[in-house]
MDTraj code that builds the backbone (N, CA, C; nanometers):
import mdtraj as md
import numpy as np

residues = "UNK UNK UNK UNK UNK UNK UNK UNK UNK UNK UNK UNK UNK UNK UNK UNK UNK UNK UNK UNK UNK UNK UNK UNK UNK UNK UNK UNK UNK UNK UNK UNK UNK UNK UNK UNK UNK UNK UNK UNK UNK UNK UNK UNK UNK UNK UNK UNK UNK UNK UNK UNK UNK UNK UNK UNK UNK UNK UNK UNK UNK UNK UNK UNK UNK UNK UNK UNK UNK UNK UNK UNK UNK UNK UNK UNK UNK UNK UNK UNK UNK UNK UNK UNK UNK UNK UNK UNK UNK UNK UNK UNK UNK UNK UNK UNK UNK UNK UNK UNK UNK UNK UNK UNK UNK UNK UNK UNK UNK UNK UNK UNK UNK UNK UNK UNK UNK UNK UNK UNK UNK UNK UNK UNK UNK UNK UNK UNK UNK UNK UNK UNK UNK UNK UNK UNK UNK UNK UNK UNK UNK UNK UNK UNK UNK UNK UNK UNK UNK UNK UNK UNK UNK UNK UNK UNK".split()
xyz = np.array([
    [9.8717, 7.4394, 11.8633],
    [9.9997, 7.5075, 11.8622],
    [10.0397, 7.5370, 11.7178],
    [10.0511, 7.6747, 11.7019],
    [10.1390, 7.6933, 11.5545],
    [10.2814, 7.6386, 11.5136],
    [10.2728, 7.6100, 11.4081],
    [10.4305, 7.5520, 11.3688],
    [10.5324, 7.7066, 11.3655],
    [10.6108, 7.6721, 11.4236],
    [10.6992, 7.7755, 11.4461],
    [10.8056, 7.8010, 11.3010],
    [10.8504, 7.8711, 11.2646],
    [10.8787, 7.9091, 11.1662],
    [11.0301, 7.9884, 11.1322],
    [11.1040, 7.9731, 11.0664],
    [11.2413, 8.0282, 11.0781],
    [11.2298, 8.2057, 10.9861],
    [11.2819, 8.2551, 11.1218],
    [11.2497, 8.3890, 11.0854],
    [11.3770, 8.4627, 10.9434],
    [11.4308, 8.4067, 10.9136],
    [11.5208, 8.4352, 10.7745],
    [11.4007, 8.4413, 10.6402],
    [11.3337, 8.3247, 10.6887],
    [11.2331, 8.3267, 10.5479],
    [11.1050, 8.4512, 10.5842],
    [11.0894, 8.5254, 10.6732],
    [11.0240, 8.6499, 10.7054],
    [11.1078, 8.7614, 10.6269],
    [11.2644, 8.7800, 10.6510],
    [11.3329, 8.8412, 10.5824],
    [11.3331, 8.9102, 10.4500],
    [11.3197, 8.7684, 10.3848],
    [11.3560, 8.6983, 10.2422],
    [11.1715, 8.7632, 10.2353],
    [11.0926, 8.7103, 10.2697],
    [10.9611, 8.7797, 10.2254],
    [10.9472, 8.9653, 10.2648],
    [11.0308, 9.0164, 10.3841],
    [11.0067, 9.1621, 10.3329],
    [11.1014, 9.1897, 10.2418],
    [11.2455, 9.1201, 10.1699],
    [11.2889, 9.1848, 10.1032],
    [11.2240, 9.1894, 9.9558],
    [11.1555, 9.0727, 9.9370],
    [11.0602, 9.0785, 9.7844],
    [10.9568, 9.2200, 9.8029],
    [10.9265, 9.2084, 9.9463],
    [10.7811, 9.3286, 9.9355],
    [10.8433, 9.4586, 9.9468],
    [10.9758, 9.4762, 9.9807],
    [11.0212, 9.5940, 9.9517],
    [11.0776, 9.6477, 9.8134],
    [11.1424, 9.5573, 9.7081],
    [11.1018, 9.4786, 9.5826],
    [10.9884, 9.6279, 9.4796],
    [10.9101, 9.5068, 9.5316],
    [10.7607, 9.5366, 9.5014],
    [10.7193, 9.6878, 9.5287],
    [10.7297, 9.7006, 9.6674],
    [10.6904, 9.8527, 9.7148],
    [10.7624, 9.9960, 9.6619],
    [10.8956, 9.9592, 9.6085],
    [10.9559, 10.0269, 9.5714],
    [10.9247, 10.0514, 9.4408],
    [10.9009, 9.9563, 9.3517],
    [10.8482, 9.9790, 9.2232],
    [10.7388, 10.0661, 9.2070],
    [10.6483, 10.0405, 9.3050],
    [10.5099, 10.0734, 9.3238],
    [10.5441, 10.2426, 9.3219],
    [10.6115, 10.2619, 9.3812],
    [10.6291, 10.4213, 9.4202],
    [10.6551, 10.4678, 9.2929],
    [10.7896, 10.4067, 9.2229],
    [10.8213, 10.4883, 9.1147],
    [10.7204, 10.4558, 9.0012],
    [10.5977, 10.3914, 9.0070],
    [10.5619, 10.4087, 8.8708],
    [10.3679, 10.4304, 8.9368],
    [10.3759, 10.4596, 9.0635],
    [10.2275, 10.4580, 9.0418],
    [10.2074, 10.6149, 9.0282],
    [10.0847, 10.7008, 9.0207],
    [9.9403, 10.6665, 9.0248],
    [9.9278, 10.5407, 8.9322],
    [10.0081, 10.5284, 8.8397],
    [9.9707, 10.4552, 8.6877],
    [9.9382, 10.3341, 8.7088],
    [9.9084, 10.2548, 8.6323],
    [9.8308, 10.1579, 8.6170],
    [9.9110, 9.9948, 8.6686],
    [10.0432, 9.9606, 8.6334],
    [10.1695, 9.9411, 8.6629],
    [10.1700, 9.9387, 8.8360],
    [10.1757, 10.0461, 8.8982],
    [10.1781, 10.0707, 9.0120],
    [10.0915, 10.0695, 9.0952],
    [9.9695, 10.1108, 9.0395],
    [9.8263, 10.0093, 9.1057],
    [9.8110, 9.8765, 9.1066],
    [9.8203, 9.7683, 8.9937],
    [9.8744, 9.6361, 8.9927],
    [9.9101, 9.5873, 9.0560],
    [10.0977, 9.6816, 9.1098],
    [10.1638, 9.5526, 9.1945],
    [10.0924, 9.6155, 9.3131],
    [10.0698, 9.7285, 9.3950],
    [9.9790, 9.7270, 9.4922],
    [9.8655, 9.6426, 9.5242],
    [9.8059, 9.6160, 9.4253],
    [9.7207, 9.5459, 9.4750],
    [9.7487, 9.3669, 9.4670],
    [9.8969, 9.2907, 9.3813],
    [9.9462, 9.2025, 9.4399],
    [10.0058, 9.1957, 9.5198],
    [10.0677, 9.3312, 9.6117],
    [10.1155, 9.2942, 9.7146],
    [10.0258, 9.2864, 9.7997],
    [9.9149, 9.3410, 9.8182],
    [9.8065, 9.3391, 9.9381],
    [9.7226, 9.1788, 9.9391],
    [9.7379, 9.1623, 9.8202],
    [9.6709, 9.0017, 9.8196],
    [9.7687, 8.9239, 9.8744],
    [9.9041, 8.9255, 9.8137],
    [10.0071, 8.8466, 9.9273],
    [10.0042, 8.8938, 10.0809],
    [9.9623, 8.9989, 10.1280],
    [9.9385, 9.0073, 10.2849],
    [9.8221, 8.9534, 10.2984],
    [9.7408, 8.9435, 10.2388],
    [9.5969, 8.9073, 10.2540],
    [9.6218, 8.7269, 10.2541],
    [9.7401, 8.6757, 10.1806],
    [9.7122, 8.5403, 10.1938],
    [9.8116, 8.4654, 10.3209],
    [9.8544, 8.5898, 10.3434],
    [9.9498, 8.5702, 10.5090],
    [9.8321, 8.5365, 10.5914],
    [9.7438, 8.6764, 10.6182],
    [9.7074, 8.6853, 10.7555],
    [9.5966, 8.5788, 10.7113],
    [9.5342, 8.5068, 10.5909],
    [9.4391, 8.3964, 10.5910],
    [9.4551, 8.2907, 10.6393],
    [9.5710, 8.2727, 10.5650],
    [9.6357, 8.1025, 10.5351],
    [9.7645, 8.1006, 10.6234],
    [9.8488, 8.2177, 10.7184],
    [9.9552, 8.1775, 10.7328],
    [10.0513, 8.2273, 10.6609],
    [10.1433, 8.2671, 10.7769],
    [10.3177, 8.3473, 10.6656],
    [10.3674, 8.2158, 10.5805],
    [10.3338, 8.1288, 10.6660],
    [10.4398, 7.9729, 10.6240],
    [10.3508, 7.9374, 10.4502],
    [10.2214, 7.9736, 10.4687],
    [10.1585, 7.9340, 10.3410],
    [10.1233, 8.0190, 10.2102],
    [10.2477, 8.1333, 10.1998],
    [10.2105, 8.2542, 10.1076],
    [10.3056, 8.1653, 9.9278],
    [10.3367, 8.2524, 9.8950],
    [10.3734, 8.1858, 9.7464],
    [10.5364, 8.2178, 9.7812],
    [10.5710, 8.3579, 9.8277],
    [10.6814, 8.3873, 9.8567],
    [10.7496, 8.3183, 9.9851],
    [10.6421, 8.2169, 10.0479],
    [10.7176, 8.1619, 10.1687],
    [10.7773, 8.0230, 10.1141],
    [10.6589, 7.9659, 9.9948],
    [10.7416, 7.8629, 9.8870],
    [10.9016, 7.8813, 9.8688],
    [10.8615, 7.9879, 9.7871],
    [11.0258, 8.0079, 9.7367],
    [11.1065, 8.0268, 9.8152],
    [11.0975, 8.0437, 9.9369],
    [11.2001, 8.0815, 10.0223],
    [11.2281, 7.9145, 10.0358],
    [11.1558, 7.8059, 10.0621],
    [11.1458, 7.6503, 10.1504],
    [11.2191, 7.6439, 9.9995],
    [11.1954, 7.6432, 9.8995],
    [11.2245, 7.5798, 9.7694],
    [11.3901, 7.6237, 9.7397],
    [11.4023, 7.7871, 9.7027],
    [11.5194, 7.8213, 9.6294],
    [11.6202, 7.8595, 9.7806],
    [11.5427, 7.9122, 9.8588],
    [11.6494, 7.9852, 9.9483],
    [11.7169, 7.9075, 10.0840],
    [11.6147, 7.8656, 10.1327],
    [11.6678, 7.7517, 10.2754],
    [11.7724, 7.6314, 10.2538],
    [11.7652, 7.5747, 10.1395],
    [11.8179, 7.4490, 10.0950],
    [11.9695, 7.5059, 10.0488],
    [11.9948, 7.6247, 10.1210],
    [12.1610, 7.7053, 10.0541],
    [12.1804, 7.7476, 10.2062],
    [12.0916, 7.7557, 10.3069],
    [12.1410, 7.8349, 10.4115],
    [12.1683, 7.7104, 10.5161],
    [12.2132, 7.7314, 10.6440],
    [12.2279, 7.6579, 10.7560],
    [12.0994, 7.6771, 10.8368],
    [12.1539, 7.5573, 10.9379],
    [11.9775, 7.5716, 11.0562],
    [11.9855, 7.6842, 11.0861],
    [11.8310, 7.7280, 11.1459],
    [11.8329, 7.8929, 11.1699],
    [11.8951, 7.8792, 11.3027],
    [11.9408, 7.9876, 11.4071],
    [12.0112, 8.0105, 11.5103],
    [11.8689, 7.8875, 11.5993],
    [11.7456, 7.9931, 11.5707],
    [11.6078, 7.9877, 11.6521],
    [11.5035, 7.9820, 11.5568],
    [11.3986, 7.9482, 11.6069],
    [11.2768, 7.9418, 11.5616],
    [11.1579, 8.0538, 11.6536],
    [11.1018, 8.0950, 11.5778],
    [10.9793, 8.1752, 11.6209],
    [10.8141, 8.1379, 11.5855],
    [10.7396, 8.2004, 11.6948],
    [10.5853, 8.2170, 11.6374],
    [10.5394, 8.2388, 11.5163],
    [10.4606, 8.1773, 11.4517],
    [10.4334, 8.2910, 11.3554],
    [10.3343, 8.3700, 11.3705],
    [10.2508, 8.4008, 11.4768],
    [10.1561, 8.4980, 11.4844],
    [10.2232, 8.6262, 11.4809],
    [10.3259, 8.6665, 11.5664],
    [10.3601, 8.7809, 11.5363],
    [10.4058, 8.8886, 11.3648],
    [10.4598, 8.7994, 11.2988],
    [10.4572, 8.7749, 11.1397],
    [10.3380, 8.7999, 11.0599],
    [10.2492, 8.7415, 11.1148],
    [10.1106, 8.7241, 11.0605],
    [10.0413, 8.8397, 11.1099],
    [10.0321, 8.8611, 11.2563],
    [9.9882, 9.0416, 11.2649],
    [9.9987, 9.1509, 11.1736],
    [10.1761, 9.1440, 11.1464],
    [10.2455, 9.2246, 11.1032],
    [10.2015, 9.2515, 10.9094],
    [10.1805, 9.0909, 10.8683],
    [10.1303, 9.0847, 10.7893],
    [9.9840, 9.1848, 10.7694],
    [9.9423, 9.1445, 10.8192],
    [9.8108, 9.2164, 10.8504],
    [9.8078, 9.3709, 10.8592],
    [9.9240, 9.4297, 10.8986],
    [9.8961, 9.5427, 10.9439],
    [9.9762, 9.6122, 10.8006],
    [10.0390, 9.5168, 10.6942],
    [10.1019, 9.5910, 10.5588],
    [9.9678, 9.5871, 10.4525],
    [9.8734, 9.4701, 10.4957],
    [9.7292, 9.4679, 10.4425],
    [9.6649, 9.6048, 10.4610],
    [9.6937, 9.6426, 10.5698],
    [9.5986, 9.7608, 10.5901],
    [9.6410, 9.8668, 10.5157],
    [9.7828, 9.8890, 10.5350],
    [9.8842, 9.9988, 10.4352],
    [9.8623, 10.0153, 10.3103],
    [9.8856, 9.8862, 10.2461],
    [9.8340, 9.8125, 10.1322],
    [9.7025, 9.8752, 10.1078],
    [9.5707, 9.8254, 10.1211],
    [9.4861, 9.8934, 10.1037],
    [9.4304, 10.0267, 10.0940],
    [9.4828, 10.1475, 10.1551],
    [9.4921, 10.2702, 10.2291],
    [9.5858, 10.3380, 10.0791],
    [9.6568, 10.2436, 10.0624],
    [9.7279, 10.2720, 9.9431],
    [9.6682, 10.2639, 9.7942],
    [9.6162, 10.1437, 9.7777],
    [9.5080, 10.1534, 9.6817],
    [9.4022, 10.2337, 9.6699],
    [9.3419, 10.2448, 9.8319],
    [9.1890, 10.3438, 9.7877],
    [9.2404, 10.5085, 9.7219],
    [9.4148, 10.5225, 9.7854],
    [9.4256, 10.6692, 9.7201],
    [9.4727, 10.6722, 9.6365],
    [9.5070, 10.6154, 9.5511],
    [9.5543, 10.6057, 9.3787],
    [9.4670, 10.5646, 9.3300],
    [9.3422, 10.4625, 9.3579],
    [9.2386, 10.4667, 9.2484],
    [9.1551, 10.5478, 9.2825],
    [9.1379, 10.6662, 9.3952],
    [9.0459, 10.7513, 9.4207],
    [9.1123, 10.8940, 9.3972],
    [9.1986, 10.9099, 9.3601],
    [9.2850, 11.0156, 9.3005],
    [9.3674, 11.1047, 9.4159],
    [9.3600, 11.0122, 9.5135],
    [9.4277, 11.0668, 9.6229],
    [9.5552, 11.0261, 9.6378],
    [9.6626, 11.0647, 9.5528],
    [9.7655, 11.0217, 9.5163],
    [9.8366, 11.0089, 9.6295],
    [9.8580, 11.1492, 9.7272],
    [9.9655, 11.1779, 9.8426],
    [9.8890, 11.0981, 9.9465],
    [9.7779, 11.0274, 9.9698],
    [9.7420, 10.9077, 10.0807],
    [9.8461, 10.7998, 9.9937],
    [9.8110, 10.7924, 9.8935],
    [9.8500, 10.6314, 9.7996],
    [9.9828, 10.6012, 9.8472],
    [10.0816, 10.7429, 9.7925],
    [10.2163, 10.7521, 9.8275],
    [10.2935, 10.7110, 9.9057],
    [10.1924, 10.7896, 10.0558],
    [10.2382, 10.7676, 10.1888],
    [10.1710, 10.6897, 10.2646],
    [10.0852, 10.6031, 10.2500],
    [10.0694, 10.4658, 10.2429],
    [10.1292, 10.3591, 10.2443],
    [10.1876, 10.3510, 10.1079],
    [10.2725, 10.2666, 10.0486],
    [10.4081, 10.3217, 10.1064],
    [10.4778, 10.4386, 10.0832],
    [10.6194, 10.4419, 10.1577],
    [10.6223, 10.4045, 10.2985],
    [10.5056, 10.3857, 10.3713],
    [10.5009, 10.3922, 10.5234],
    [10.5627, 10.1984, 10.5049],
    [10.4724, 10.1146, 10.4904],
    [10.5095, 10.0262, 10.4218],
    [10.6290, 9.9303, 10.4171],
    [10.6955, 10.0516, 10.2661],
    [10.8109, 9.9931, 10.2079],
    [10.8800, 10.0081, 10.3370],
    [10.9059, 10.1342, 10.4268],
    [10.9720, 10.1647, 10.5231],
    [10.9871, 10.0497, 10.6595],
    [10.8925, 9.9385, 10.6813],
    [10.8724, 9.9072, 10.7949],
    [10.9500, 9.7708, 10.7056],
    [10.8766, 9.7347, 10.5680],
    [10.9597, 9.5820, 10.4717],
    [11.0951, 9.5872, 10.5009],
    [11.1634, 9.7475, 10.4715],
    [11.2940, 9.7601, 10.4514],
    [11.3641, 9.7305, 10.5779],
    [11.3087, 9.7619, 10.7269],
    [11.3216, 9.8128, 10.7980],
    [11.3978, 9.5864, 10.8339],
    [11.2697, 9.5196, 10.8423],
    [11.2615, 9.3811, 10.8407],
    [11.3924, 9.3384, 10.7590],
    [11.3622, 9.3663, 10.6042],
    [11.4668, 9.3120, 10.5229],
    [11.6034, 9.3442, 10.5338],
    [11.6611, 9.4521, 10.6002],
    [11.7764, 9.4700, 10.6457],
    [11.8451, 9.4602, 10.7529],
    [11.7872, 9.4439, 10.8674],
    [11.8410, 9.4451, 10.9703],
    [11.7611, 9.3245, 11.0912],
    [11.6655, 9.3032, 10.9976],
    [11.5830, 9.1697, 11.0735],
    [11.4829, 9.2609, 11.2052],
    [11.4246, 9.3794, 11.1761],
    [11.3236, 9.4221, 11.2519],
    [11.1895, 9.4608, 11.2552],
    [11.1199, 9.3422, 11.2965],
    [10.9642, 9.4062, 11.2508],
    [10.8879, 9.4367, 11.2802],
    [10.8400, 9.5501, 11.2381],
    [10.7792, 9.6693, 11.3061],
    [10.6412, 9.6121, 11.3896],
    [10.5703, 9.5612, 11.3044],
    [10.4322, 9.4704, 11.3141],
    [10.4369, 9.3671, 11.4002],
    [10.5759, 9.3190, 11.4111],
    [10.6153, 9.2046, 11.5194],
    [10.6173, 9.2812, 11.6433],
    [10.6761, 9.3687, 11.6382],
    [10.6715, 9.4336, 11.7883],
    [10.5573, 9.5064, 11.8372],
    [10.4996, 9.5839, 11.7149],
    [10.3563, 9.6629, 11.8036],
    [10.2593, 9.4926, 11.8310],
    [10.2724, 9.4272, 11.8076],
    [10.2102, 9.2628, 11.8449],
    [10.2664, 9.2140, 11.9435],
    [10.3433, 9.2555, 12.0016],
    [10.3949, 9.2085, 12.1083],
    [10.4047, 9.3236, 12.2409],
    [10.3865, 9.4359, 12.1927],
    [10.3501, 9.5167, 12.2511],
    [10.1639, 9.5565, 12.3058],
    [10.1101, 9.4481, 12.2166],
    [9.9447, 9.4441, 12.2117],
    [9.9765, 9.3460, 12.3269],
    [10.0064, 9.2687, 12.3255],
    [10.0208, 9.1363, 12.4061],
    [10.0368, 9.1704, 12.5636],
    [10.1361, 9.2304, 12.5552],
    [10.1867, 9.3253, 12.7179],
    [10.0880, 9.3598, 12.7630],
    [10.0461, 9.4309, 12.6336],
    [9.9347, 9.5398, 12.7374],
    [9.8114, 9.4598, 12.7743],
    [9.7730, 9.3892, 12.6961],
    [9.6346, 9.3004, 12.7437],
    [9.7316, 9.1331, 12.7628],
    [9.7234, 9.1195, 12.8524],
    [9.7878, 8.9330, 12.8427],
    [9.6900, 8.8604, 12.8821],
    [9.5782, 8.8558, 12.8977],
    [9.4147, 8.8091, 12.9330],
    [9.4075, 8.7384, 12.7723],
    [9.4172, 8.7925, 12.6778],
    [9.3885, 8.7572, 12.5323],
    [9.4818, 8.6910, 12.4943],
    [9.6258, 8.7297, 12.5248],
    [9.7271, 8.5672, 12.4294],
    [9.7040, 8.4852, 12.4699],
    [9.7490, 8.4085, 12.3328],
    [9.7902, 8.2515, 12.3129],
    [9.8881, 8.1920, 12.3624],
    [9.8859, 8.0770, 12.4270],
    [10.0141, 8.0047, 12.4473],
    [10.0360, 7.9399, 12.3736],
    [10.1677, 7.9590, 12.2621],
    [10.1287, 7.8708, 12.1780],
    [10.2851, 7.7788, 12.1853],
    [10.3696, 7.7709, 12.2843],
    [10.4534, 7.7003, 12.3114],
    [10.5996, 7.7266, 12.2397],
    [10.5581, 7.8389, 12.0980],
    [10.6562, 7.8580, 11.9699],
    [10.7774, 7.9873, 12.0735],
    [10.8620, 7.9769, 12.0545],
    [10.9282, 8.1083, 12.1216],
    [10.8761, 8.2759, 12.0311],
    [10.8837, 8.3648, 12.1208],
    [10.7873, 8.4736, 12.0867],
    [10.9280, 8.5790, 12.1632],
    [11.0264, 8.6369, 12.0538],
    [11.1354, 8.7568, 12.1062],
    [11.0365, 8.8218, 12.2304],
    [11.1178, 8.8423, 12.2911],
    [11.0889, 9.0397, 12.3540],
    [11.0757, 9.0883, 12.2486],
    [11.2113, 9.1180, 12.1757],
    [11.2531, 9.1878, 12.0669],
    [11.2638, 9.1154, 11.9537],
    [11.2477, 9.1263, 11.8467],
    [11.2678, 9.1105, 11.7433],
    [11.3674, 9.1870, 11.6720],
    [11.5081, 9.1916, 11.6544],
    [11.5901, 9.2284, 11.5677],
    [11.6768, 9.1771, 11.5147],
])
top = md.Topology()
chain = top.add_chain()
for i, resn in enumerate(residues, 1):
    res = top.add_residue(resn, chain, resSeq=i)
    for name in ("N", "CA", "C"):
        top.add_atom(name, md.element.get_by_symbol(name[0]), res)
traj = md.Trajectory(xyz[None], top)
């Protein structure tokens, strides 16, 4: 069973990657903007390895940010998180191959697709990646996990 996980610190991690993604826009093709692209894709990359709960930005959330907030309402899965993770890896990447391959307008819209789904999380608590994962789930339920953690319908 996965340790279930308080979805505020999911938040708090798309609002850094929107942060990040946003920078990325205004300063890439350049060198600057390839950089943090490719630290943000390693931070999705160390989601979907190790776990949302075990990224650097999920630290700081247990460290600077939780120890100021109250219990969360609920607790959630973290697979759905970790999909989602996965699926800004892919963005992430898609984004890199077209700024270091001179395909700037993939790089762009790549990366804004992205920032759009972080922002989407970091403001209003909806994630995009959480739901097409739960929408994978529906459609095939032969393949989930029971993993006992509560898992939204919705996520918002």
């Amino acid at each position: 069973m996965s340790k279930q996980i308080d979805p505020r610190g999911q938040q708090f991690a798309a609002a850094v990657t929107s942060v990040v993604l946003a920078i990325v826009l205004l300063t890439a093709p350049g060198p600057l903007g390839v950089a943090l692209l490719a630290v943000q894709a390693a931070l999705f990359g160390t989601a979907v390895v190790l776990g949302v709960q075990r990224t650097p930005v999920a630290a700081l959330f247990r460290t600077l940010v939780r120890p100021r907030l109250g219990p969360p309402a609920h607790l959630e899965d973290p697979e759905p998180p970790r999909f989602a993770q996965g699926v800004g890896l892919g963005f992430a990447l898609v984004g890199l191959v077209g700024f270091v391959s001179g395909a700037t307008t993939l790089g762009l819209v790549a990366t804004g697709v992205a920032l759009v789904a972080a922002l989407l999380n970091a403001t209003i608590g909806f994630c995009l990646g959480c739901e097409v994962y739960l929408l994978l789930r529906r459609l095939n339920p032969a393949t989930s996990r029971t993993t006992g953690a509560r898992v939204p319908e919705s996520v918002h």
